[in-house]
NUZAVO-881341 format. One record per atom (N, C-alpha, C, CB): residue number from 1; residue in one letter; z, y, x. Coordinates in nm, 2 decimals, padded with zeros to 4 digits. Each point is the difference from the previous one (the first is absolute). Glycine has a CB too. Example, Ala and Ser with C-alpha at 12.3 -4.5 7.8 and 13.67 -1.06 7.14 Angstrom:
! residues 2
atom num: 1 residu: a up: 00.78 north: -00.57 east: 01.32
atom num: 1 residu: a up: 00.00 north: 00.12 east: -00.09
atom num: 1 residu: a up: 00.00 north: 00.12 east: 00.09
atom num: 1 residu: a up: 00.12 north: -00.12 east: -00.19
atom num: 2 residu: s up: -00.19 north: 00.23 east: 00.15
atom num: 2 residu: s up: 00.00 north: 00.11 east: 00.09
atom num: 2 residu: s up: 00.08 north: 00.11 east: -00.08
atom num: 2 residu: s up: -00.22 north: -00.06 east: 00.12
//
This chain:
! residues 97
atom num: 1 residu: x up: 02.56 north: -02.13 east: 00.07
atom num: 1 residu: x up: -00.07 north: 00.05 east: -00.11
atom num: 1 residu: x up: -00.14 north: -00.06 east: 00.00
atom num: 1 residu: x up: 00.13 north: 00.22 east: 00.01
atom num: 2 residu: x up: -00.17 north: -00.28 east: -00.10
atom num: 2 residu: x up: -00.11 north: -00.07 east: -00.02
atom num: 2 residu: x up: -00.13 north: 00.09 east: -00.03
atom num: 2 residu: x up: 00.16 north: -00.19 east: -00.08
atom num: 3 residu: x up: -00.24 north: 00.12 east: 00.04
atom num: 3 residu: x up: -00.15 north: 00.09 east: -00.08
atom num: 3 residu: x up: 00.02 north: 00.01 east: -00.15
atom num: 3 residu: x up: -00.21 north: -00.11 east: 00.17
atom num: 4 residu: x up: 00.23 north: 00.23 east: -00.17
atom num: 4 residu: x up: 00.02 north: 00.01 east: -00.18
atom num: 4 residu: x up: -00.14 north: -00.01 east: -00.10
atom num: 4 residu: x up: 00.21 north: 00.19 east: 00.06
atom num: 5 residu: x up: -00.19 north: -00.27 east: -00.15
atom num: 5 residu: x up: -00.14 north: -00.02 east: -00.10
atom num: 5 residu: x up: -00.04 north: 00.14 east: -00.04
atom num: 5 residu: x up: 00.06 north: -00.24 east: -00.11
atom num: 6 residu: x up: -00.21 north: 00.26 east: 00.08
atom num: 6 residu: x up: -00.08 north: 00.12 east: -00.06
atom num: 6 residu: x up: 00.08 north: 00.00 east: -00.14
atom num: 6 residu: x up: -00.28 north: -00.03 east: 00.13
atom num: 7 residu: x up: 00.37 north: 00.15 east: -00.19
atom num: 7 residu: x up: -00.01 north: 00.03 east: -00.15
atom num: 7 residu: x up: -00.12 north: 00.02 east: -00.07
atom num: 7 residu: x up: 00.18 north: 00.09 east: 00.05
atom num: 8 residu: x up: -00.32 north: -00.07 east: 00.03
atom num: 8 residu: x up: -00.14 north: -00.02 east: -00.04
atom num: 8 residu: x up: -00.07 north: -00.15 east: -00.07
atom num: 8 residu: x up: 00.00 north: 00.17 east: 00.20
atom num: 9 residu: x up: 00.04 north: -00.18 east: -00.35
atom num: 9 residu: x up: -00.04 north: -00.17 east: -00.03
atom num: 9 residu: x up: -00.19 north: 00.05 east: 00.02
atom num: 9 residu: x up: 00.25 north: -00.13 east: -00.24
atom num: 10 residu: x up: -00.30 north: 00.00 east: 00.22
atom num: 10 residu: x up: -00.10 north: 00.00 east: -00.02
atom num: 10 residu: x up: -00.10 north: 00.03 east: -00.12
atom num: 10 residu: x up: 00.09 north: -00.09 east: 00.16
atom num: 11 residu: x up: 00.04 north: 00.07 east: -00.29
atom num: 11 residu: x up: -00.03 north: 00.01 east: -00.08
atom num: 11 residu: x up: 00.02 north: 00.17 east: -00.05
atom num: 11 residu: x up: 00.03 north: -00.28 east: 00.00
atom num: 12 residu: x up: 00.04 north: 00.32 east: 00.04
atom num: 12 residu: x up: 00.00 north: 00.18 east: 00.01
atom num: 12 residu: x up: -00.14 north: 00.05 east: 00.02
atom num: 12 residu: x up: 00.24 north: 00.01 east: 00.12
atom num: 13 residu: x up: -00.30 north: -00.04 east: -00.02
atom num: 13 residu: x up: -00.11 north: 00.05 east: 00.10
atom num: 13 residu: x up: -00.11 north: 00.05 east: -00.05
atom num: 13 residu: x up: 00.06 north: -00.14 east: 00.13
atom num: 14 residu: x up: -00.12 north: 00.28 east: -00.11
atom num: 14 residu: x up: -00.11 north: 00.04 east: -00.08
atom num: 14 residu: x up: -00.06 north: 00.11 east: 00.09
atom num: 14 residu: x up: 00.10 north: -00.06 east: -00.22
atom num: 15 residu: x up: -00.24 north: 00.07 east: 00.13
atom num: 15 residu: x up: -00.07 north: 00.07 east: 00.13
atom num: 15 residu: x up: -00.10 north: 00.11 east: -00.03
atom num: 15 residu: x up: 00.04 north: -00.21 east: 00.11
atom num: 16 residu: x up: -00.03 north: 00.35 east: -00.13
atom num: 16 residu: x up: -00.07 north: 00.11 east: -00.02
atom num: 16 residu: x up: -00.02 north: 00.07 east: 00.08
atom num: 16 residu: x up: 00.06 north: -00.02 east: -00.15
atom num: 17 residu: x up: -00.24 north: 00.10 east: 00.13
atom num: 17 residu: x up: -00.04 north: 00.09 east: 00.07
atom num: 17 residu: x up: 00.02 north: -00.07 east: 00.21
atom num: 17 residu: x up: 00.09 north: 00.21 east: -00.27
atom num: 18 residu: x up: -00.11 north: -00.35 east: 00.25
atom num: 18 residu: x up: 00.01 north: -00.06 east: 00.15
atom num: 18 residu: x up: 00.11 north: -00.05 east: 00.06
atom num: 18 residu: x up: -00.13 north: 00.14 east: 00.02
atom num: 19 residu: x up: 00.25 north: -00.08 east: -00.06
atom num: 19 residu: x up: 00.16 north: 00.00 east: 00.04
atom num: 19 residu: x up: 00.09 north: -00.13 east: -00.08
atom num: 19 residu: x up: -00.01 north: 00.29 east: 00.02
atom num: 20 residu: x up: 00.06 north: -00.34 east: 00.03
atom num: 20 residu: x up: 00.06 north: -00.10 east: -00.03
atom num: 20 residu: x up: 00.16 north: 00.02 east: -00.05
atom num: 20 residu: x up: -00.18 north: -00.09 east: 00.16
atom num: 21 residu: x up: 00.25 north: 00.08 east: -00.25
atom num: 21 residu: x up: 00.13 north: 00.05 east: -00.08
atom num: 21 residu: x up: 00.06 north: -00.12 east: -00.07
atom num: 21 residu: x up: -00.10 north: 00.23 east: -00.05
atom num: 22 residu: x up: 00.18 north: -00.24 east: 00.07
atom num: 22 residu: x up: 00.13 north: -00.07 east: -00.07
atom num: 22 residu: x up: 00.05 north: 00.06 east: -00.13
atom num: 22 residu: x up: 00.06 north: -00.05 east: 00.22
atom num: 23 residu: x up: -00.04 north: 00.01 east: -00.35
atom num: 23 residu: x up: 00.03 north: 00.04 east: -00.06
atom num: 23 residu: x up: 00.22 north: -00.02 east: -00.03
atom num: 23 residu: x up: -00.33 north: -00.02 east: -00.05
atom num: 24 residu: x up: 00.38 north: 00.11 east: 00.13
atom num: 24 residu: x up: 00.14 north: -00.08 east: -00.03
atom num: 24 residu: x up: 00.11 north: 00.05 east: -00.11
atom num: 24 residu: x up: -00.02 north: -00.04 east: 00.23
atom num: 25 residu: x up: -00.07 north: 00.04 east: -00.30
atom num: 25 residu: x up: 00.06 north: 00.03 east: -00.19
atom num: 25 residu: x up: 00.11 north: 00.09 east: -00.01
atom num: 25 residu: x up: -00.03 north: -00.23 east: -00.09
atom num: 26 residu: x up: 00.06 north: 00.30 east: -00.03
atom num: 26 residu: x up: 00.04 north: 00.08 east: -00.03
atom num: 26 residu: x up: 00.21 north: 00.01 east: 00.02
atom num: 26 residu: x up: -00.30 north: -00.01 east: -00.15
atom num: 27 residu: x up: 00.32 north: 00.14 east: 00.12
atom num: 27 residu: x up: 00.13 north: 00.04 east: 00.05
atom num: 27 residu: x up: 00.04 north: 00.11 east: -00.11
atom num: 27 residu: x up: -00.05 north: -00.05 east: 00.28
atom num: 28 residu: x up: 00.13 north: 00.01 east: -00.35
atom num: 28 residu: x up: 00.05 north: 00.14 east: -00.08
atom num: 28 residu: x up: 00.11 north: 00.05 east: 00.06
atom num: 28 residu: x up: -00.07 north: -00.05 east: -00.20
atom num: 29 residu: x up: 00.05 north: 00.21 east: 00.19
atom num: 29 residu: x up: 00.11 north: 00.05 east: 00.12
atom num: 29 residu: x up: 00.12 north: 00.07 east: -00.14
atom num: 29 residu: x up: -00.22 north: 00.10 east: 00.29
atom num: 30 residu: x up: 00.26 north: 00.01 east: -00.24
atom num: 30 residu: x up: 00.07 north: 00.07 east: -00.09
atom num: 30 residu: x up: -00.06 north: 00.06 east: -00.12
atom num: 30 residu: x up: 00.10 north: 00.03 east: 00.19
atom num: 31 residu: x up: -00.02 north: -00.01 east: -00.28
atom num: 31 residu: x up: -00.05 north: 00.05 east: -00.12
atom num: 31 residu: x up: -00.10 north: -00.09 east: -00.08
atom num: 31 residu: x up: 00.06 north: 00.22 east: 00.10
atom num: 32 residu: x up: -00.11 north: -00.33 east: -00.02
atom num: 32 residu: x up: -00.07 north: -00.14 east: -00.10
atom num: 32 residu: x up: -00.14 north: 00.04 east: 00.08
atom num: 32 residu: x up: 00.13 north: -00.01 east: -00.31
atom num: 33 residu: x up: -00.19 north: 00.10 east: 00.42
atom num: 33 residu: x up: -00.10 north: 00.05 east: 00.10
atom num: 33 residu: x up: 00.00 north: -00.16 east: 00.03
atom num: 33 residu: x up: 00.05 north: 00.30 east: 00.12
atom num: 34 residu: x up: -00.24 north: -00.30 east: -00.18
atom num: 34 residu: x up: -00.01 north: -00.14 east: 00.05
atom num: 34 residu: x up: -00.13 north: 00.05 east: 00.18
atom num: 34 residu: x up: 00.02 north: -00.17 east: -00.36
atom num: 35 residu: x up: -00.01 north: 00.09 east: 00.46
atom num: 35 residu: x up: -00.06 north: -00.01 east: 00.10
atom num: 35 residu: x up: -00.05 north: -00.12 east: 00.08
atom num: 35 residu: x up: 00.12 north: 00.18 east: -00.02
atom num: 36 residu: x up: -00.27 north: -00.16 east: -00.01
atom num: 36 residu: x up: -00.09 north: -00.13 east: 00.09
atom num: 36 residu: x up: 00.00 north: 00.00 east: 00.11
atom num: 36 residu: x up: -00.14 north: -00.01 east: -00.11
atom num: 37 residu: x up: 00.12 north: -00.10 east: 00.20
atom num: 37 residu: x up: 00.03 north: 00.02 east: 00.12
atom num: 37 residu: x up: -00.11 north: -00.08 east: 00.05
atom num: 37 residu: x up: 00.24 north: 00.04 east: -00.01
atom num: 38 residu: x up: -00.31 north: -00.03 east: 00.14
atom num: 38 residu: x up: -00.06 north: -00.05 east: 00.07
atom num: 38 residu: x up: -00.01 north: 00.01 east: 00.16
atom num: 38 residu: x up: -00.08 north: 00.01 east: -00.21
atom num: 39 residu: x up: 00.06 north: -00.12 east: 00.25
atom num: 39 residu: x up: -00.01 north: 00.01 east: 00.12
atom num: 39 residu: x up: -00.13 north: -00.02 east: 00.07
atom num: 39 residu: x up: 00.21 north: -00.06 east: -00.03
atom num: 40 residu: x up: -00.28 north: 00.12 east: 00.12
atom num: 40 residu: x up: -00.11 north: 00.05 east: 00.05
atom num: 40 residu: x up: -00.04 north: -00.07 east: 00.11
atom num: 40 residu: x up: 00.05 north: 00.21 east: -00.09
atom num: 41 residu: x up: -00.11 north: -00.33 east: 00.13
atom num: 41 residu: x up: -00.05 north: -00.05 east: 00.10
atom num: 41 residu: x up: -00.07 north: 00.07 east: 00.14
atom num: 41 residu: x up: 00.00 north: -00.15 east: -00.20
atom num: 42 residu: x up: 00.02 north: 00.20 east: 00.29
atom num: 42 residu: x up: -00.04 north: 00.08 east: 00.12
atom num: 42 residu: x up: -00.03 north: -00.11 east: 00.09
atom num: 42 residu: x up: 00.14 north: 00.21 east: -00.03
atom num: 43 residu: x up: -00.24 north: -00.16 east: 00.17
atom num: 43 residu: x up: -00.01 north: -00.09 east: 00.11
atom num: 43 residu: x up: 00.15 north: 00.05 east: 00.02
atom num: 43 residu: x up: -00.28 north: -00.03 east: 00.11
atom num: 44 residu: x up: 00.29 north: -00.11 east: 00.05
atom num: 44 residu: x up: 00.14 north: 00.08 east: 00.06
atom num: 44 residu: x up: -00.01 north: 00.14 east: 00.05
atom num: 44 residu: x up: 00.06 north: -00.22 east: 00.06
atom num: 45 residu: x up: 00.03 north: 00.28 east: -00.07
atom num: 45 residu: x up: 00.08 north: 00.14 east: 00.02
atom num: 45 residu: x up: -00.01 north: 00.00 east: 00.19
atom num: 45 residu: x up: 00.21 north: -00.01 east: -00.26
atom num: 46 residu: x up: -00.26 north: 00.10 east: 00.32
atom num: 46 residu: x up: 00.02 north: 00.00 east: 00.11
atom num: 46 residu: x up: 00.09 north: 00.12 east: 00.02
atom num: 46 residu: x up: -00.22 north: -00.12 east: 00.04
atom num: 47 residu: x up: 00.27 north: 00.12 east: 00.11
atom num: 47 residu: x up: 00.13 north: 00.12 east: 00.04
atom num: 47 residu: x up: -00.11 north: 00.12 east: -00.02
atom num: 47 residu: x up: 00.19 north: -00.12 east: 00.24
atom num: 48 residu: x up: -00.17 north: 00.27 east: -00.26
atom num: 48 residu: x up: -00.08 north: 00.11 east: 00.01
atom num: 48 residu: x up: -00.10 north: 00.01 east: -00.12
atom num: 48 residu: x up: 00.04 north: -00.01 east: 00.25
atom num: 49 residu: x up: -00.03 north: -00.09 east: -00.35
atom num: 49 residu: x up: -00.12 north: 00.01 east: -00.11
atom num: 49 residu: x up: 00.02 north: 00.13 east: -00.03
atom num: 49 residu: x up: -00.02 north: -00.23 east: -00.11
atom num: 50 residu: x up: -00.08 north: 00.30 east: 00.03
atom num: 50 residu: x up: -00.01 north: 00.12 east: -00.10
atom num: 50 residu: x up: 00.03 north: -00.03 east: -00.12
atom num: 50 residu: x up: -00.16 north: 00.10 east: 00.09
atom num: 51 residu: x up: 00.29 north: -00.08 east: -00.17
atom num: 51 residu: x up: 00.03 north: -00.01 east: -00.08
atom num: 51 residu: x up: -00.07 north: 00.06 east: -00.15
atom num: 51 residu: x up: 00.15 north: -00.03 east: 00.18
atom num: 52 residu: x up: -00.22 north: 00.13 east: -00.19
atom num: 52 residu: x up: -00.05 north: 00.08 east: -00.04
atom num: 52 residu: x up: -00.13 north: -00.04 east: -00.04
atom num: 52 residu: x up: 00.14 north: 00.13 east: 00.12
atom num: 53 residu: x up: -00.18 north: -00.23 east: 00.01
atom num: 53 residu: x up: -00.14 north: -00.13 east: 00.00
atom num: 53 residu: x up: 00.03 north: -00.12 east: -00.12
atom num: 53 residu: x up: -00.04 north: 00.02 east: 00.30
atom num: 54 residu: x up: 00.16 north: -00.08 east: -00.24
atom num: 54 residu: x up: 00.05 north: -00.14 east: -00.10
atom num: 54 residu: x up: 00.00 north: 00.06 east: -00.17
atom num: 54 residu: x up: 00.20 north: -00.13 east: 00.23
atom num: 55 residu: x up: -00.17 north: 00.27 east: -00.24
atom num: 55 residu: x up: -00.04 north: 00.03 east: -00.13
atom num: 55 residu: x up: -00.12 north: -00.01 east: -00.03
atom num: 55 residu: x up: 00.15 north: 00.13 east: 00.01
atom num: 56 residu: x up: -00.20 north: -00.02 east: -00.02
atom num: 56 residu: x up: -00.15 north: -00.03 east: -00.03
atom num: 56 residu: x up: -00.08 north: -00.10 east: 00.04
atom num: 56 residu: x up: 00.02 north: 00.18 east: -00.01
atom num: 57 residu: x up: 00.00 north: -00.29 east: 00.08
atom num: 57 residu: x up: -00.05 north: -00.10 east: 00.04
atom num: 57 residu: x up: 00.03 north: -00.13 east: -00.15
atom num: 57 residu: x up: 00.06 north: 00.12 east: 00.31
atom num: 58 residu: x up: 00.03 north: -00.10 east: -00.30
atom num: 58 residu: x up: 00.13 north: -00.11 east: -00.11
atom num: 58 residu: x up: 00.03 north: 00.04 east: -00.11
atom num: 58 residu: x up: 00.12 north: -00.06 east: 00.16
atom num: 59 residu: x up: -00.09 north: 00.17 east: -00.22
atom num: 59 residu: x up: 00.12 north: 00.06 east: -00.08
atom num: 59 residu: x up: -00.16 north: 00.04 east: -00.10
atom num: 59 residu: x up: 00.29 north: 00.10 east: 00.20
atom num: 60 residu: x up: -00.28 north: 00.03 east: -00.16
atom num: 60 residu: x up: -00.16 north: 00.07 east: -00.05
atom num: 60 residu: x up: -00.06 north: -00.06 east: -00.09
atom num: 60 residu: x up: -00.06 north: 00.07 east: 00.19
atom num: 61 residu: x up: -00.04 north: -00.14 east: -00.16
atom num: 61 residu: x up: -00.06 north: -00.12 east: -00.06
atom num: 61 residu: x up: 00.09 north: -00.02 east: -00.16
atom num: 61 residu: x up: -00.08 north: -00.12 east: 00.27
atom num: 62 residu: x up: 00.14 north: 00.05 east: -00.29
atom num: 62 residu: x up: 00.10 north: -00.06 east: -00.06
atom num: 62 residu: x up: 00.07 north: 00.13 east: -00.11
atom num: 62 residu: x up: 00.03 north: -00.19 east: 00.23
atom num: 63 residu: x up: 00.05 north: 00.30 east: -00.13
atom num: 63 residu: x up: 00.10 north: 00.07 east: -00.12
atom num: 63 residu: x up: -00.10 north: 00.10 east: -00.08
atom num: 63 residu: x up: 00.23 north: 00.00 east: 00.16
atom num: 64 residu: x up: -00.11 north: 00.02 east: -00.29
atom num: 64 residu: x up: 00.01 north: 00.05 east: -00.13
atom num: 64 residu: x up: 00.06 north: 00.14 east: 00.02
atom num: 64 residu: x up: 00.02 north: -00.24 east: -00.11
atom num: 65 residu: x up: -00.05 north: 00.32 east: 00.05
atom num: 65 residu: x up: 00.07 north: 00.13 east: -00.04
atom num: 65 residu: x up: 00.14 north: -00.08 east: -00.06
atom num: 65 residu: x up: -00.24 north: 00.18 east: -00.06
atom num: 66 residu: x up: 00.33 north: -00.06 east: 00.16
atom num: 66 residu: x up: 00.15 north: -00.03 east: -00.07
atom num: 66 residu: x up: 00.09 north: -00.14 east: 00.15
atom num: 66 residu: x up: -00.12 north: 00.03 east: -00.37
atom num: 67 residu: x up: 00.01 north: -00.06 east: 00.43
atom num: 67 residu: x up: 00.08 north: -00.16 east: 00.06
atom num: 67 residu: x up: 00.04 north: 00.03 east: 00.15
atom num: 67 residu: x up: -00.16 north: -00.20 east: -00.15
atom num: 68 residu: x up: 00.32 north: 00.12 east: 00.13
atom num: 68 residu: x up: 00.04 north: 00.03 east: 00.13
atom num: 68 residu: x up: 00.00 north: -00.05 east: 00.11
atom num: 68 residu: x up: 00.06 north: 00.07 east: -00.11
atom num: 69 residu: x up: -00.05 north: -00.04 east: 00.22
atom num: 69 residu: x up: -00.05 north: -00.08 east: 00.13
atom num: 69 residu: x up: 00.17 north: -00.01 east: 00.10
atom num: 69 residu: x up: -00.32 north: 00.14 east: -00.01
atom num: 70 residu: x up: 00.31 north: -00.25 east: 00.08
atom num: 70 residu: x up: 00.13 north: -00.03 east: 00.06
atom num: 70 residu: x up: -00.04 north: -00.08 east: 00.17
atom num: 70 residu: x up: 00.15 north: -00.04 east: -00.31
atom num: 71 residu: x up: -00.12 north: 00.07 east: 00.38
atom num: 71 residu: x up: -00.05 north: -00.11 east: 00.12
atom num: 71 residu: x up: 00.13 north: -00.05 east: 00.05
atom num: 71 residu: x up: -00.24 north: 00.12 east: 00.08
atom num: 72 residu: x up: 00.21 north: -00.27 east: -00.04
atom num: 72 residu: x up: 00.11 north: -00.08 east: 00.06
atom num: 72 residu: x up: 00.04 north: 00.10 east: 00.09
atom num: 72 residu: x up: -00.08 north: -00.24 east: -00.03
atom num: 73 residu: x up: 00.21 north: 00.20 east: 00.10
atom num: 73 residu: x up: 00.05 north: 00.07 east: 00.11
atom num: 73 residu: x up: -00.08 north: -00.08 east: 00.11
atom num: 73 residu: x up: 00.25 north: 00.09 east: -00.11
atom num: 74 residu: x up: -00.26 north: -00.19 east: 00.14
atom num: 74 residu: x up: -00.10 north: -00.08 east: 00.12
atom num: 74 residu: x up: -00.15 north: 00.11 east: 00.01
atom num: 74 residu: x up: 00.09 north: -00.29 east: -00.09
atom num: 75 residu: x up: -00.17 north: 00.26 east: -00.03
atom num: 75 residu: x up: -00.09 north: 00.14 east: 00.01
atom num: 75 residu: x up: 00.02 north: 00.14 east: 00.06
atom num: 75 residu: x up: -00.04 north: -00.12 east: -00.16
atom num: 76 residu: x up: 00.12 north: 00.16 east: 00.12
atom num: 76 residu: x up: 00.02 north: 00.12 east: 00.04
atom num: 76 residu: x up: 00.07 north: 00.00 east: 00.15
atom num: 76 residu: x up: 00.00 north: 00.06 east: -00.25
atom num: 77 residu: x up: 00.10 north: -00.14 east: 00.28
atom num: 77 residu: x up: 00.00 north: 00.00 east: 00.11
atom num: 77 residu: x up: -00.11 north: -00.03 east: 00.15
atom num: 77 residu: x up: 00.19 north: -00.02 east: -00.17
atom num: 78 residu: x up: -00.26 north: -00.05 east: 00.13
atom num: 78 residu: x up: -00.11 north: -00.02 east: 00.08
atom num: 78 residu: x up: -00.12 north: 00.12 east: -00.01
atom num: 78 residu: x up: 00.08 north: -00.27 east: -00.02
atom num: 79 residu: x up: -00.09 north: 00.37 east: -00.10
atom num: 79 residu: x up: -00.12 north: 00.07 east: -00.05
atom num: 79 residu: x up: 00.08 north: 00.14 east: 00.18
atom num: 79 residu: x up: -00.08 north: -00.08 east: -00.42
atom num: 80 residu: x up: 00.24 north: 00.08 east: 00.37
atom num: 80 residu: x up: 00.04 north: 00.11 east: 00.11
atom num: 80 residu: x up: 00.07 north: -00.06 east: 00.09
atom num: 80 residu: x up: 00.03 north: 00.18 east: -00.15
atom num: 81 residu: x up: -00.08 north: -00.25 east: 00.25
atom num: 81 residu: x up: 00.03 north: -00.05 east: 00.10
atom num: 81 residu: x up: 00.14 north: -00.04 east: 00.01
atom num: 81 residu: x up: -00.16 north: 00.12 east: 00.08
atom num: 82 residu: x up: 00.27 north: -00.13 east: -00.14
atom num: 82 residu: x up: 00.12 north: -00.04 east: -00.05
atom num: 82 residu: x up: 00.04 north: -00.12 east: -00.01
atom num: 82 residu: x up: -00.02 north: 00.14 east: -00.09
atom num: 83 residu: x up: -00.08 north: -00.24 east: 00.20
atom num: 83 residu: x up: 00.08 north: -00.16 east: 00.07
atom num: 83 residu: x up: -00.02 north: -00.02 east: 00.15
atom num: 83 residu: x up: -00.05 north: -00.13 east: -00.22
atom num: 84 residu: x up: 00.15 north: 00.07 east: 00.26
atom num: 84 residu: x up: -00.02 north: -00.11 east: 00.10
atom num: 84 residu: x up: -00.03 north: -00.10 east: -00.01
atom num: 84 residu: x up: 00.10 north: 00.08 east: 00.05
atom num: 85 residu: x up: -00.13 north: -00.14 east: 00.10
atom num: 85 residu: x up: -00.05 north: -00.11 east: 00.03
atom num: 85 residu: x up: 00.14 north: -00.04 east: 00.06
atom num: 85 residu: x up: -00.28 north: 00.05 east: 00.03
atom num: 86 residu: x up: 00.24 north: -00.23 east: -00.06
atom num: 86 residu: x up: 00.13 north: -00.09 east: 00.04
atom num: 86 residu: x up: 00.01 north: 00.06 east: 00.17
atom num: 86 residu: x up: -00.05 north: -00.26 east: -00.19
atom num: 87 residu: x up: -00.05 north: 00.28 east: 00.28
atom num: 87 residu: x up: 00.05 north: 00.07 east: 00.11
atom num: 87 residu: x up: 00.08 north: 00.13 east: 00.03
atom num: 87 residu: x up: -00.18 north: -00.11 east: 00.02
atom num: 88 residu: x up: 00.16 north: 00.15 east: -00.12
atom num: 88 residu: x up: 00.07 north: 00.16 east: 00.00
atom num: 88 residu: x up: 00.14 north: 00.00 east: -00.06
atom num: 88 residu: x up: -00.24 north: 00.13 east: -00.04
atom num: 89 residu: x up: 00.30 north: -00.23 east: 00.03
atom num: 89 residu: x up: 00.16 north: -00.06 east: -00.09
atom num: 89 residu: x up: 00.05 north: -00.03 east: 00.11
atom num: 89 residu: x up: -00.04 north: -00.12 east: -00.23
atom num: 90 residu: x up: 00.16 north: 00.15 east: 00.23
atom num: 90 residu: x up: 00.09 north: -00.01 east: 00.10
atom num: 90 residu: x up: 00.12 north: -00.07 east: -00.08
atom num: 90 residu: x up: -00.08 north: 00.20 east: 00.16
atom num: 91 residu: x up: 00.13 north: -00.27 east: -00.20
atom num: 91 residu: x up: 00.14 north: -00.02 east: -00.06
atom num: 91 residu: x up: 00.09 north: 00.02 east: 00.08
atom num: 91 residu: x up: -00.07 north: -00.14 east: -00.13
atom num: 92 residu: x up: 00.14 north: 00.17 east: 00.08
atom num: 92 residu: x up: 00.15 north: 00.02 east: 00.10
atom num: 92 residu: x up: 00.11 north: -00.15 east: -00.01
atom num: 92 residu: x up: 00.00 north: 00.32 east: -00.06
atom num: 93 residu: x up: 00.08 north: -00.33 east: 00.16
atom num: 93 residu: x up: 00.10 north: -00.05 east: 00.01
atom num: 93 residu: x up: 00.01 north: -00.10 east: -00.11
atom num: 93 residu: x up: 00.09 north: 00.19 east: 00.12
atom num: 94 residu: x up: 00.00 north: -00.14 east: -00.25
atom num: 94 residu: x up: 00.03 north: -00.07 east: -00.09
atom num: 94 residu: x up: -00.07 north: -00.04 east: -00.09
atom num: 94 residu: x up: 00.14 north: 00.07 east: 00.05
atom num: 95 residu: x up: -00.30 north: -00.06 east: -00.04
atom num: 95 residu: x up: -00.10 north: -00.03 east: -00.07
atom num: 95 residu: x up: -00.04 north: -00.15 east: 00.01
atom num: 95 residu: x up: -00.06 north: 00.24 east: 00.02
atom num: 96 residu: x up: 00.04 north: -00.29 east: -00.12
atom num: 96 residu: x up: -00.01 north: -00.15 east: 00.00
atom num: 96 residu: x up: -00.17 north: -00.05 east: 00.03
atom num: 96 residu: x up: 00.23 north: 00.00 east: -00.19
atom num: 97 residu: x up: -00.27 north: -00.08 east: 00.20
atom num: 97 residu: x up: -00.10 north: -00.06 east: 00.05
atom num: 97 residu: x up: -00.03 north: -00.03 east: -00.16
atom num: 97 residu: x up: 00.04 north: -00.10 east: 00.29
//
């Protein structure tokens, strides 16, 4: 598995109230519900962050009455302690290299 490219063009890229945002255009869902999307530039995510912080830190700034909020599963896993380290993996037996 290689390094996958940023879905972040450069030409998306915009920047309010300090925060840096991607604009990744719109989505109509059911019933013709149209939905903007953006993605929110953060430092890196350390294990144990406050989640609660990366909001109002990131998010705050930026949202609208009515807008909804979603975090990667990577985020969240690192916000509640929810990874290992390549030391702490054990593969078993039939696990491939």
């Amino acid at each position: 598995m290689g390094i996958i490219a940023s879905r972040n063009l450069e030409d998306q890229r915009r920047e309010s109230n300090g925060i840096t945002y991607f604009d990744r255009g719109t989505l109509t869902g059911k019933n013709g519900r149209k939905y903007d999307r953006f993605a929110i530039q953060t430092h890196f995510v350390e294990v144990g962050e406050d989640q609660a912080e990366l909001v109002r830190r990131y998010v705050l700034p930026l949202a609208q009455p009515g807008d909804v909020l979603s975090f990667g599963a990577k985020v969240m896993a690192m916000c509640t302690r929810n990874v290992k380290t390549k030391e702490e993996v054990h593969p078993g037996f039939w696990a491939k290299k």
